[in-house]
N, C-alpha and C positions, 0 to 999 in steps of 0.2 A: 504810439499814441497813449496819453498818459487818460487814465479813466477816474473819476473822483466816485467812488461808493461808497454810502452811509450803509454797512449792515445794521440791520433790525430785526431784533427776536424780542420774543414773551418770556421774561425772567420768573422764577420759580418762588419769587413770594405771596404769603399768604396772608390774608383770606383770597385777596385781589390781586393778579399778578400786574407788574408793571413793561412798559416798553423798554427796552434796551438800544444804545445804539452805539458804532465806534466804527472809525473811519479807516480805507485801505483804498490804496492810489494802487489801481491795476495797468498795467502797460500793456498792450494789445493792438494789434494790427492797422495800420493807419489808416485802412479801406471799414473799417465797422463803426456803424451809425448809430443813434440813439435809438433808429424807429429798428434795427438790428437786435440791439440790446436787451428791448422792452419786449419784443416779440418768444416765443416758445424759445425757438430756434435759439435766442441769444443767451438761456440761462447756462445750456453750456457751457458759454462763454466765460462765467463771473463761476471762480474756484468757489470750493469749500473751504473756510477758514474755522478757527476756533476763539477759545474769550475762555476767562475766570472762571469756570461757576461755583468758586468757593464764597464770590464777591457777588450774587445772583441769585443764592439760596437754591441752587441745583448744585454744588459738589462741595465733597467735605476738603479740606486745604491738601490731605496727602496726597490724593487725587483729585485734584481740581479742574484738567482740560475738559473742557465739552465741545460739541462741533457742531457749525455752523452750514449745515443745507439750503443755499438757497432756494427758492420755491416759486419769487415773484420777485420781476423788476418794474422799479418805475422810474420815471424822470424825477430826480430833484430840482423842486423848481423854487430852491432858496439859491443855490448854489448858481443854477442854470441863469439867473438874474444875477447873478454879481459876477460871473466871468462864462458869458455865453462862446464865449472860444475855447471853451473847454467842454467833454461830456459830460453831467454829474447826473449819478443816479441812485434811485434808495432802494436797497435787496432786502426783503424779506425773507425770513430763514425760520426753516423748521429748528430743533434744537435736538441733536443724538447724543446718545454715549459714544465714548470714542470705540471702534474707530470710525463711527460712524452708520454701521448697521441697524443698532437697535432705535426707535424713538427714544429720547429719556423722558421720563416719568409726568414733566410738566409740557410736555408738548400735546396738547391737545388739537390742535391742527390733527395730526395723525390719526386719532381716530374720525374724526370729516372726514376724511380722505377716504378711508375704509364705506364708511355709512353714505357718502355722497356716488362712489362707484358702482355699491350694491343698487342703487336705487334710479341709477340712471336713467332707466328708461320709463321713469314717473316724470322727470322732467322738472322737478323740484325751481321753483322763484322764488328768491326772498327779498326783503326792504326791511331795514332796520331805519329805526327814529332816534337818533342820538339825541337825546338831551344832554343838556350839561350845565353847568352853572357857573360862572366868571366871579372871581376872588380875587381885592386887591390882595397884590403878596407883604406890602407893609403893613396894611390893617386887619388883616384878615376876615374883612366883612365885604358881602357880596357886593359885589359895584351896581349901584341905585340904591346901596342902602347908605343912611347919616349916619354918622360918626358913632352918636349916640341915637339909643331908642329904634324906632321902625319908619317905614315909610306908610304910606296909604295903603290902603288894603288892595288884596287882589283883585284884578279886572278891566281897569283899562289898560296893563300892559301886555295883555296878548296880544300879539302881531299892531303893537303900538306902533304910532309917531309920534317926535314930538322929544325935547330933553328933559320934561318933565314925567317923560311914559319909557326912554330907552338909554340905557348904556353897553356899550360893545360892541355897535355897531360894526366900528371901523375893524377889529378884528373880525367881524364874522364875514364882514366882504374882503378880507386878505383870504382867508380861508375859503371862500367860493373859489376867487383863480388857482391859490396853490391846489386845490384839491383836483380844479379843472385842469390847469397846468401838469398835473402829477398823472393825467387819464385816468383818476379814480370816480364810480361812478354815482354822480350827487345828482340826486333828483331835486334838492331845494334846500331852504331853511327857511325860519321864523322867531321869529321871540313868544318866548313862553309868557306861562302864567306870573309866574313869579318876578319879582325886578332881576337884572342880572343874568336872566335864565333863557339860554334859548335851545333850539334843535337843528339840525342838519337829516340829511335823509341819505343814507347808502345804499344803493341800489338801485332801478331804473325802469322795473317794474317788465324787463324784454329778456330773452333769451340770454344775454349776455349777463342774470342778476343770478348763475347759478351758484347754488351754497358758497363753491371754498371763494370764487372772486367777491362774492358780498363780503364773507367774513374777513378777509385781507383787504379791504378796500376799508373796513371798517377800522380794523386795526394803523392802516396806513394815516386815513383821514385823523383819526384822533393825535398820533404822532404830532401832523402836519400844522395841528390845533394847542398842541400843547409847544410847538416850536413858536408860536408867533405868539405866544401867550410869555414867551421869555422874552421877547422883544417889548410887551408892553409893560414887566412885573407883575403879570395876570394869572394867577394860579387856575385850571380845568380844573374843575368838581366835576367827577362824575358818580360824586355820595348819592342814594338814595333819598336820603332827606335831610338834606347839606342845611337846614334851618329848620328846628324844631318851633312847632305851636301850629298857627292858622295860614300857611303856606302850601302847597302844589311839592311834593318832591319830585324826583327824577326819575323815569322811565327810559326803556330803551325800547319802546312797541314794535315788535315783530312782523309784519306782512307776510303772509306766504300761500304759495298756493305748487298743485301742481297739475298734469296734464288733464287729468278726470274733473278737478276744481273749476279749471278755466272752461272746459266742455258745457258741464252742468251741475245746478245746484241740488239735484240729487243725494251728488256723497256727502253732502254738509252733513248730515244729521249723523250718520255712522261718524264720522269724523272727530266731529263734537264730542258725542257721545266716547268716544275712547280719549280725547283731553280731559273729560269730567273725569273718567275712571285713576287716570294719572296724575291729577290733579296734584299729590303730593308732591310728587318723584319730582315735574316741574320745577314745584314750584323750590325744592332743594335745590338747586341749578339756577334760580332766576337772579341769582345775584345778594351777597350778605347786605342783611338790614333787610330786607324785604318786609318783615312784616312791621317797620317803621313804617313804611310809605305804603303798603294796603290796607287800608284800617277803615276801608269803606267811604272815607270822605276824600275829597279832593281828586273828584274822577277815578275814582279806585273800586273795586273791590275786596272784599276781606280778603287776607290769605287764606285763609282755612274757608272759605267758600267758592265755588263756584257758580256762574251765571255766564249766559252768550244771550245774546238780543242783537236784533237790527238798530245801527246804528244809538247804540247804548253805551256810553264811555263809564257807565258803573260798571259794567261787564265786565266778567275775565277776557270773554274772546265778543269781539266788534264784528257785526257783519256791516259793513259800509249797507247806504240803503241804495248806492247805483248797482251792487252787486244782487242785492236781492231783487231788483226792479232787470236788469239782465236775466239773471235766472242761471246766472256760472261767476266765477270771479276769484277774489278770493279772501280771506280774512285776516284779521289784527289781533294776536295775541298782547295783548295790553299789561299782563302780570312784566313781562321780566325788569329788573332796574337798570340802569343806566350803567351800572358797571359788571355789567356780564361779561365774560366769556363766548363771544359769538361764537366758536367753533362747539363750544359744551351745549349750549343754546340748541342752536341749528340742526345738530344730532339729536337732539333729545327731539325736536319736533316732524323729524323724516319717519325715527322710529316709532313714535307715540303713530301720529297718522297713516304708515304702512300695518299699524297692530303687531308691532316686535318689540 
């Protein structure tokens, strides 16, 4: 049976790394199924391969092989809609040195993996908020915005209707099925503040939103967003503050909680209390340009400040107010941007709230 896989990795440029992806038709036993594939059991199934990375900013040209660790499968469901008599599916892969023992350097997954194990039996939940922002690719001006000059100011297009209040629609509900399609885990979306600007949710708020599936679901979804974004010539922004002046930039707000959080609101305050103390270290990790888009205005707070309140969107950290009215739950780091690093992210908030 012939297997259609999209491998995908995190390429080693900087400031912001990018997705990687390149295709390998596997032959495989004519009894293994997709729901085979996608399960633990099937990663065995899909080898380790290698790629460039002299062309990936991970290897100098004399030595150039690096190696491809799968780690996650999913459905392709671009592929799986234009020839469903075939399997196609998209592998996620950590990224080694050869011959494959060591992580290489840009694989930050690998330490997840480490920090997510240690911590296990805290029980760790996460929900990321994907903002993003939609760019025609010929004009390179956000779509709802005119040719020339600005559109109306912010406000009626949050969670607008109406084609005076939305553009992009039609891509963010390609992207509900593909993402649904793919078993990655979306809890919603909505259009933002900004014209052009919306969000997606990763994660699902249950037992199954542990750190490394959130942050692969994250990484897949955005993939999944920037493919249907080539179908319409719509460039993903995921800049921080993809339009300078009197606009909303982009966020990636953090949800998270763990076993003691969901119990009781107790450990909030120690909690808190040691992301105020970390407050820097954070906020180095939350994603380049950051202190574009914290600057206090546009539901922000400063970078170099800290603040948590009940439901407070000036805040660094948000306590929803059903969480405070429970009396357990869990909270929204609000600091990081839109183009983070979930797996750098997610570790930096296991350790900060374990006090390591």
């Amino acid at each position: 049976m012939k297997v259609i896989a999209e491998y995908l990795w995190m390429d080693g440029v900087k400031p912001v790394a990018a997705i990687r992806g390149k295709t390998k038709i596997l032959d495989l036993k004519d009894e293994v199924t997709i729901s085979t594939l996608t399960s633990e059991e099937g990663l065995s199934l899909v080898p380790i391969w290698g790629f460039d990375g002299s062309s990936t900013s991970q290897a100098e040209g004399h030595d150039s092989d690096c190696v491809l660790k799968p780690v996650r499968v999913y459905v392709d469901p671009f592929r799986t809609r234009m020839r469903p008599d075939y399997i196609s599916i998209l592998v996620l892969n950590e990224v080694y040195e050869r011959p494959g023992v060591k992580p290489h350097s840009s694989n930050t997954r690998a330490n997840l993996r480490t920090v997510a194990e240690l911590h296990r039996d805290q029980e760790f939940w996460f929900g990321i908020e994907q903002e993003h922002t939609f760019f025609n690719a010929a004009t390179a001006r956000p779509l709802g915005f005119p040719r020339e000059g600005l559109p109306e100011p912010q406000g009626k297009y949050y969670c607008g209707v109406g084609a005076d209040r939305i553009t992009g629609r039609e891509l963010t509900d390609e992207h509900i099925f593909a993402c649904l399609d793919a078993k990655v885990l979306l809890a919603g979306i909505n259009a933002e503040v900004m014209p052009g600007q919306w969000e997606w949710q990763a994660g699902n708020g249950t037992k199954f939103s542990d750190p490394l599936r959130v942050a692969d679901d994250l990484v897949i979804s955005r993939y999944l967003m920037q493919r249907i974004g080539e179908k319409y010539g719509v460039l993903i922004s995921f800049d921080p503050k993809p339009v300078k002046g009197d606009w909303n930039g982009a966020g990636a707000h953090v949800n998270f909680s763990n076993k003691a959080m969901r119990e009781s609101l107790d450990v909030f305050d120690q909690i808190i209390g040691r992301l105020r103390e970390n407050h820097d270290a954070h906020i180095a990790v939350y994603g380049p340009g950051i202190e574009e888009r914290l600057t206090g205005r546009h539901e922000t707070c400063p970078y170099n400040e800290f603040k948590a309140g009940v439901s407070h969107r000036g805040a660094s950290i948000r306590i929803p107010w059903q969480v405070d009215a429970d009396k357990k739950g869990y909270m929204e780091d609000r600091r990081p941007c839109a183009n983070i690093d979930p797996y750098v992210v997610e570790a930096k908030i296991m350790e900060t709230v374990m006090g390591r």
